[in-house]
C-alpha angles and dihedrals in degrees: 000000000000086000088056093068097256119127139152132261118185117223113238114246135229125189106263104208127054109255115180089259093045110039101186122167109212119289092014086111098056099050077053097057093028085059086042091053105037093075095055084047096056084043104053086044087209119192085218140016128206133189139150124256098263099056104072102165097076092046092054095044090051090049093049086048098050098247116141110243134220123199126207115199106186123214136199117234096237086213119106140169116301113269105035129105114266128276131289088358089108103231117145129238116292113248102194136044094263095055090049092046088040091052092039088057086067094049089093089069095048111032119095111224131186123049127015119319121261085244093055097049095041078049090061093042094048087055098045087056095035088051106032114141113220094215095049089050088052096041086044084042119242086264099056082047103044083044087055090054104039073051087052086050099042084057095054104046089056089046088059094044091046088047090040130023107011102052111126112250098238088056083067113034112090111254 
């Protein structure tokens, strides 16, 4: 995607929280970055820019220069291997048997079932975009190409709601 025009710029840190040999008040970190970044914004003239939730200073440079924002806000797939304990409780790893068979007696609640897994389909996204060849996007046409991938997006958002919101009850509750 690199012949398309698109590149990385890091943001600049700053350290977040007030130590006694940077005495920061909140924010203050971010206007520091966002008036460090500004300038490579109004530079690079981009027709986007995307960063994650927690980086605020690119966000806010692209908004003073009139650029639109994206925002990505990553989330971890709750699922793990059978026989450890779920996901963000803070257990640790079972080292016998019973604590694998104990751990695996949850996995009902917490395993998706159905289609292919959220994981899968982001995968093949991220290797359609990782792997795109400029000239097959231009002889397909930019359209054919941005529809396959709002398409890509559609199916993994309802994998997501099928693995996580829209399960039937009885399908997690132990028999």
């Amino acid at each position: 995607m690199r012949a398309a025009g698109m590149r990385f710029a890091p943001a600049p840190e700053y350290p977040v929280f007030p130590t006694r040999e940077r005495p920061l008040k909140p924010y203050e970190a971010v206007l520091r970055a966002t008036a460090a970044t500004r300038p490579l914004v109004a530079e690079l003239a981009p027709d986007a820019v995307v960063a994650d939730i927690l980086t605020l200073a690119p966000a806010l440079a692209a908004e003073l220069e009139g650029v639109p924002v994206a925002t990505v806000i990553p989330h971890l797939d709750p699922r793990t291997e059978r026989g450890w304990p779920p996901f963000s409780l803070g257990a640790r790893r079972p080292r016998t048997a019973v604590g694998r068979g104990l751990w695996s007696g949850l996995s009902r609640l917490t395993d998706a079932g159905g289609g292919p897994s959220p994981d899968r389909l982001a995968g093949r996204l991220a290797a359609r975009l990782e792997f795109a060849d400029f000239d097959e996007v231009a002889q397909a046409g930019a359209s054919a190409y941005l529809g396959a991938i709002v398409q890509d997006c559609a199916g993994i958002h309802e994998a997501v709601y099928e693995a996580f919101v829209a399960y039937p009850l009885e399908h997690r509750l132990p028999a």
